[in-house]
C-alpha positions as CSV (number, residue, x, y, z in Angstrom):
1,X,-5.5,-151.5,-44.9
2,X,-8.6,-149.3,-43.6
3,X,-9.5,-146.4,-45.6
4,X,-9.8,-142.9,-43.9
5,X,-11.0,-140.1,-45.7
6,X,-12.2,-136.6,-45.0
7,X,-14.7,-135.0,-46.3
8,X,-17.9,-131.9,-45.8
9,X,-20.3,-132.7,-43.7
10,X,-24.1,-133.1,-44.5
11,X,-26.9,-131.6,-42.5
12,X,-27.4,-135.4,-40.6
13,X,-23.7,-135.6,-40.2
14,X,-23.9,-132.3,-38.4
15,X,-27.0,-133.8,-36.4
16,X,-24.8,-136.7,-35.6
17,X,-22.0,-134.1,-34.2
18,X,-24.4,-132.9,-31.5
19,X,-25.0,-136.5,-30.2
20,X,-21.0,-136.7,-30.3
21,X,-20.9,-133.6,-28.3
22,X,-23.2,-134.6,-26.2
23,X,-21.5,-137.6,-25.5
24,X,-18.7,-135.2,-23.8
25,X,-20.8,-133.6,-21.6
26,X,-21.1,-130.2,-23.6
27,X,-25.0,-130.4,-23.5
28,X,-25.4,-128.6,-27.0
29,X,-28.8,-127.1,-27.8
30,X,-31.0,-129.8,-29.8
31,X,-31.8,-127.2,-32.7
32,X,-28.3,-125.6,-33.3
33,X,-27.1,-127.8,-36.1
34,X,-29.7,-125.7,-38.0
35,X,-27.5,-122.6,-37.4
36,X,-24.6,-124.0,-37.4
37,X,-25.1,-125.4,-41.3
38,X,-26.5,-121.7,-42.1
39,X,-23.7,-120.3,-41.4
40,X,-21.2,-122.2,-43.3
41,X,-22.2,-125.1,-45.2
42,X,-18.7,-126.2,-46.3
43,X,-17.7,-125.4,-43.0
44,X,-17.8,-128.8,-40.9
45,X,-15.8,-131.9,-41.9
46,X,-16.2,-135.7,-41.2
47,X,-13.6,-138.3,-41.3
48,X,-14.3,-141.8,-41.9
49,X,-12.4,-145.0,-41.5
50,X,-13.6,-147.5,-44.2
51,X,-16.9,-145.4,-45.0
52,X,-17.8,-145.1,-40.6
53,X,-17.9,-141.7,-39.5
54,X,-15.2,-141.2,-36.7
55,X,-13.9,-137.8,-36.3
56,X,-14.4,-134.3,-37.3
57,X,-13.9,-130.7,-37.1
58,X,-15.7,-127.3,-37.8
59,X,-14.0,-124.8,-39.6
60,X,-16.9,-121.9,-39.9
61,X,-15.1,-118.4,-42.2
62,X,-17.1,-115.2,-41.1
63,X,-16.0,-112.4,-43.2
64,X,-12.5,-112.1,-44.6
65,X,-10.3,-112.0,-41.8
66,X,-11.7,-114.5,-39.0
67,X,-12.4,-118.3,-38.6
68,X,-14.0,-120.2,-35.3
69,X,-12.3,-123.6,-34.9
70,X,-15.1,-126.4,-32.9
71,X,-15.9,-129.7,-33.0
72,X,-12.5,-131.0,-32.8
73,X,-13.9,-134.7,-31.6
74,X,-12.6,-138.3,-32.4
75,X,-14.3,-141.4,-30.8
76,X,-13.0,-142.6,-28.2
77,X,-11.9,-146.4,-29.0
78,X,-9.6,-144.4,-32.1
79,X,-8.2,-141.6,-30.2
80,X,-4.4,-141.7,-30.2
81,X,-4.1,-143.4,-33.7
82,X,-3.4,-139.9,-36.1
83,X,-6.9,-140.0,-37.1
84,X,-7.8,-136.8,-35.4
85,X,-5.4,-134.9,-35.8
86,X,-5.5,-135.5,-39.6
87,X,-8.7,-134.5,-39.3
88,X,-7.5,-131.2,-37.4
89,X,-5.2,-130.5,-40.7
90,X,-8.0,-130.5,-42.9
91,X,-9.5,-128.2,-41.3
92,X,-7.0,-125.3,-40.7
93,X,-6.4,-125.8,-44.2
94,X,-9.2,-123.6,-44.7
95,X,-8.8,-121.2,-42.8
96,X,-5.5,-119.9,-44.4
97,X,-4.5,-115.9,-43.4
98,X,-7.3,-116.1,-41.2
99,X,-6.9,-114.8,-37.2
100,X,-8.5,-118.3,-35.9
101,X,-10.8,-118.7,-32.5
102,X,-11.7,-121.5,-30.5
103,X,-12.7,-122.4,-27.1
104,X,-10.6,-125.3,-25.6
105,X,-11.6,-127.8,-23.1
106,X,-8.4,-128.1,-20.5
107,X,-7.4,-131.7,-22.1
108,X,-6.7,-130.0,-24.9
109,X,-5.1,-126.7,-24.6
110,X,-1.6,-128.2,-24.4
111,X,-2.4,-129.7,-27.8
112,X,-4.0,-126.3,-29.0
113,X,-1.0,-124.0,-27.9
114,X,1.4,-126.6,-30.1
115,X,-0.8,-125.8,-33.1
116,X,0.3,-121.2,-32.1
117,X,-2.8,-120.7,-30.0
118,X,-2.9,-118.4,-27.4
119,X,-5.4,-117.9,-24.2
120,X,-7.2,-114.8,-24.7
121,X,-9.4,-115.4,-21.5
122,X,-11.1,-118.8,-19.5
123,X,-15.0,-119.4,-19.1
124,X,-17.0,-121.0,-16.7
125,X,-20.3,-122.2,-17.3
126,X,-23.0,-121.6,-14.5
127,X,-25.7,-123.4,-13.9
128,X,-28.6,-123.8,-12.4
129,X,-32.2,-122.4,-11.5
130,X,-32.9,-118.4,-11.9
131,X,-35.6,-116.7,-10.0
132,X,-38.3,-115.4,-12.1
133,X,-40.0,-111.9,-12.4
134,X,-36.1,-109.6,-12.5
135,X,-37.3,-106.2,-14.2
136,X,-35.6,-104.6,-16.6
137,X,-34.1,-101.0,-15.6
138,X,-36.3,-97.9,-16.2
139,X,-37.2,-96.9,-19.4
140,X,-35.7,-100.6,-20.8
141,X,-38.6,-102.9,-21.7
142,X,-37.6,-106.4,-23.3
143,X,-39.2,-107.6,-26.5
144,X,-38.8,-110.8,-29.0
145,X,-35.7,-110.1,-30.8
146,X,-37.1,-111.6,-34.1
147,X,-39.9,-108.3,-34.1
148,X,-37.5,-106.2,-34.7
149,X,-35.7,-105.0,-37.5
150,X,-32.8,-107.7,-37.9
151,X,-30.6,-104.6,-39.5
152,X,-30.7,-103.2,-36.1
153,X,-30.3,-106.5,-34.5
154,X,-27.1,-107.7,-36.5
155,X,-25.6,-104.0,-35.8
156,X,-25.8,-104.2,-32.2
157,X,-24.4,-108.3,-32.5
158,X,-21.5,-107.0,-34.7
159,X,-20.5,-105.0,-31.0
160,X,-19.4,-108.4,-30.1
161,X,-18.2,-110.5,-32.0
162,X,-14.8,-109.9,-35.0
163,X,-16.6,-110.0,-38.1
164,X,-20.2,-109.8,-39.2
165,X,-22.0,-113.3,-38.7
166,X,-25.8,-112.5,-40.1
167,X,-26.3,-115.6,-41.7
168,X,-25.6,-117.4,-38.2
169,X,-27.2,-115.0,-36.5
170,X,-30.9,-114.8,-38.4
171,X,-30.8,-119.1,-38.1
172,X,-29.9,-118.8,-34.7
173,X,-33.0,-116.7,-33.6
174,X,-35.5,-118.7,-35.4
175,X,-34.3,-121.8,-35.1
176,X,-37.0,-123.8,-33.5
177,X,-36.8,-124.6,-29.6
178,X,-35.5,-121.3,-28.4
179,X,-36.6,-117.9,-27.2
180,X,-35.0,-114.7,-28.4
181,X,-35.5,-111.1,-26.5
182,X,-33.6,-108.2,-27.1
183,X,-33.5,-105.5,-24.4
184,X,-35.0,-101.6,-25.9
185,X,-34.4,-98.0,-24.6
186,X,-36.3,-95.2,-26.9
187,X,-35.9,-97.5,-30.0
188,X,-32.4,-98.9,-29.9
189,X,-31.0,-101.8,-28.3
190,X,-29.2,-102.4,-25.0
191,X,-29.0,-106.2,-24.5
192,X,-29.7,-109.2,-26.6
193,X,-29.9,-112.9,-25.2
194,X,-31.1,-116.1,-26.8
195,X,-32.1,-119.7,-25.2
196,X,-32.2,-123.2,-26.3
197,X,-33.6,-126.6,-25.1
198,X,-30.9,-128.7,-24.4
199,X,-30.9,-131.9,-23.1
200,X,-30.0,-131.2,-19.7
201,X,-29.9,-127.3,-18.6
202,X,-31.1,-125.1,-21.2
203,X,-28.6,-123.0,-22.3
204,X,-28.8,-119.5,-22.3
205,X,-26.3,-117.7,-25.1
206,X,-25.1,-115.2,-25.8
207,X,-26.3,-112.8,-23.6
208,X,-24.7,-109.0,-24.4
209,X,-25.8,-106.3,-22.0
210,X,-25.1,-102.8,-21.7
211,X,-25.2,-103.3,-17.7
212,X,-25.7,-106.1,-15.4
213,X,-29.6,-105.3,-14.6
214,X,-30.3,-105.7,-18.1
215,X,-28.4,-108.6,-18.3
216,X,-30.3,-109.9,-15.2
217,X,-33.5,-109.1,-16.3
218,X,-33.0,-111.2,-19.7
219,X,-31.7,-114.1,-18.2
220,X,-34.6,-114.1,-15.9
221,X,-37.2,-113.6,-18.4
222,X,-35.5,-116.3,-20.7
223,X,-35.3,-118.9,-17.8
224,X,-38.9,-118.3,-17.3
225,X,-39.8,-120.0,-20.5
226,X,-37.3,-122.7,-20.3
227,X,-38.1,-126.4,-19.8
228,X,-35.3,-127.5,-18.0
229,X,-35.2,-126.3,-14.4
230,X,-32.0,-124.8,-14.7
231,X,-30.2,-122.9,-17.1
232,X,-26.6,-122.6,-17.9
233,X,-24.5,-119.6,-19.1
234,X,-20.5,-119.7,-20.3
235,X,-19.2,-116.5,-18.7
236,X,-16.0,-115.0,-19.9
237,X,-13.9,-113.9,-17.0
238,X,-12.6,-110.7,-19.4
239,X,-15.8,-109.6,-17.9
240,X,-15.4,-109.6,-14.1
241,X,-19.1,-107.9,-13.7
242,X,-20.3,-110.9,-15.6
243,X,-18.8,-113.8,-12.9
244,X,-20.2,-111.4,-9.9
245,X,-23.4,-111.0,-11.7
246,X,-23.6,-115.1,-12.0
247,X,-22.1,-115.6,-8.6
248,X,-26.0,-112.9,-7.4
249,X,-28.2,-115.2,-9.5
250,X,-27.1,-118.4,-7.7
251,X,-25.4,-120.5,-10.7
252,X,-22.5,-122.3,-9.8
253,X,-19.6,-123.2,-12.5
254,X,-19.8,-126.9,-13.4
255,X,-17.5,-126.8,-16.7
256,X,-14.3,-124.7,-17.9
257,X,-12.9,-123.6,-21.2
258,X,-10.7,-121.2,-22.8
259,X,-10.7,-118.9,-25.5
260,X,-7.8,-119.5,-27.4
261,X,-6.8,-117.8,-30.5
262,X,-4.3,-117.7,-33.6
263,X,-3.1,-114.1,-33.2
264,X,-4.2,-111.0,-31.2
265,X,-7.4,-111.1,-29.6
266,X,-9.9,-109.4,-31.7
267,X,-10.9,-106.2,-30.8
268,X,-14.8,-106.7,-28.8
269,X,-17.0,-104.5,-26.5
270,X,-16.1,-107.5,-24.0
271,X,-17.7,-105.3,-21.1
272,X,-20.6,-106.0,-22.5
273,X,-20.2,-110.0,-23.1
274,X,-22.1,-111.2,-20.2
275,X,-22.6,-114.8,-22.2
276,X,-20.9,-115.9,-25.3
277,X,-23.0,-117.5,-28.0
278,X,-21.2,-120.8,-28.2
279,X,-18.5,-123.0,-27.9
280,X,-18.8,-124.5,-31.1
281,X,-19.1,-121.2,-33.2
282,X,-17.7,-118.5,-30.9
């Protein structure tokens, strides 16, 4: 008989999971296992059939009181067989008491709401190429989030997301491949975006805004500096200024999920979620 076990991830497994995800068309950033690890090493799990890696799951705690649920994958030749879910098990075992997130591709969400989650809201991801040269509003200038003090950086962040995620959040800026800008008005922030290389469109994420022209004018800056032609943004639609403010930069939606989660939906300055950070980690 074959022997599956589960167990943590290393940092190559983790590397592995992003040629997985790949795989699905999810086009994840080449750097982010990097941030993903920093912010929860325990937090990813492999299962292997007779010592082969063929499933897994990422279980990422932030704080107390909230877990992000990602990486549910199982390759494809063993899907069907237990293995996965199994796999899925292991992983909400630890994240008991927890209010638990995840963003669910639609062959999935049937399979999601049997496990008591609940669609908080759907994204689309845009794509494509972003003109150039947008300027910030008056008396907003954008500057390289990592030059400023990451106190003030994590404190505007913590506006949008259920618990605190600082760890994640200083990886995810200097990680290498990737451009962070935060938008400034006299000293304090008003917008924050980050993009990654990506195989295919470079993904832009998150990008928080206190208004659609500072959202624009990060999103063009950031495309600027991106290899990739086009860029790609997951777009909540609890944020209907967000979509209309895609729809006036000329990306089109190529790829859907939903934001599912365990219990209420956490309370979030979701006005100003103009891009969320990522599928994987919320």
């Amino acid at each position: 008989m074959p022997t599956f076990e589960i167990t943590a991830a290393s940092a190559d497994d983790i590397s592995m999971l992003g040629d997985w995800a790949h795989a699905e068309g999810w086009n994840p950033g080449l750097t982010d296992g990097q941030a993903f690890f920093a912010a929860d090493p325990h937090g990813f799990l492999v299962g292997r059939l007779d010592g082969e890696p063929v499933t897994s799951v990422s279980v990422v705690r932030y704080g107390a009181r909230f877990g992000f649920l990602g990486f549910y994958l199982t390759r494809p030749a063993l899907r069907g067989q237990g293995y996965g879910i199994r796999t899925w098990r292991a992983g909400m075992a630890r994240l008991p008491g927890r209010t638990v997130g995840l963003d669910g591709v639609p062959a999935q969400q049937d399979n999601y709401r049997r496990s008591g989650f609940r669609v908080a809201w759907s994204n689309a991801r845009y794509e494509g190429p972003v003109e150039s040269g947008i300027s910030p509003p008056a008396g907003v200038t954008l500057a390289d989030a990592r030059s400023l003090p990451f106190a003030l950086l994590a404190a505007y962040d913590r506006r949008f997301f259920p618990e605190a995620r600082d760890s994640f959040l200083a990886a995810w800026i200097t990680a290498p491949r990737r451009t962070a800008l935060a938008a400034v008005r006299d000293g304090g922030i008003v917008g924050f975006a980050v993009l990654r290389d990506c195989r295919e469109s470079s993904r832009i994420g998150p990008v928080h805004a206190e208004s659609p022209d500072v959202a624009a004018s990060l999103v063009s800056a950031l495309a600027a500096t991106a290899p990739a032609a086009a860029v790609a943004i997951d777009v909540p639609d609890i944020n209907p200024t967000a979509l209309h403010l895609a729809e006036q930069l000329g990306l089109t939606p190529s790829f859907d999920t939903a934001r599912m989660y365990t219990d209420a939906v956490p309370d979030m300055d979701r006005a100003g979620i103009f891009g969320i950070t990522s599928l994987e980690l919320g």
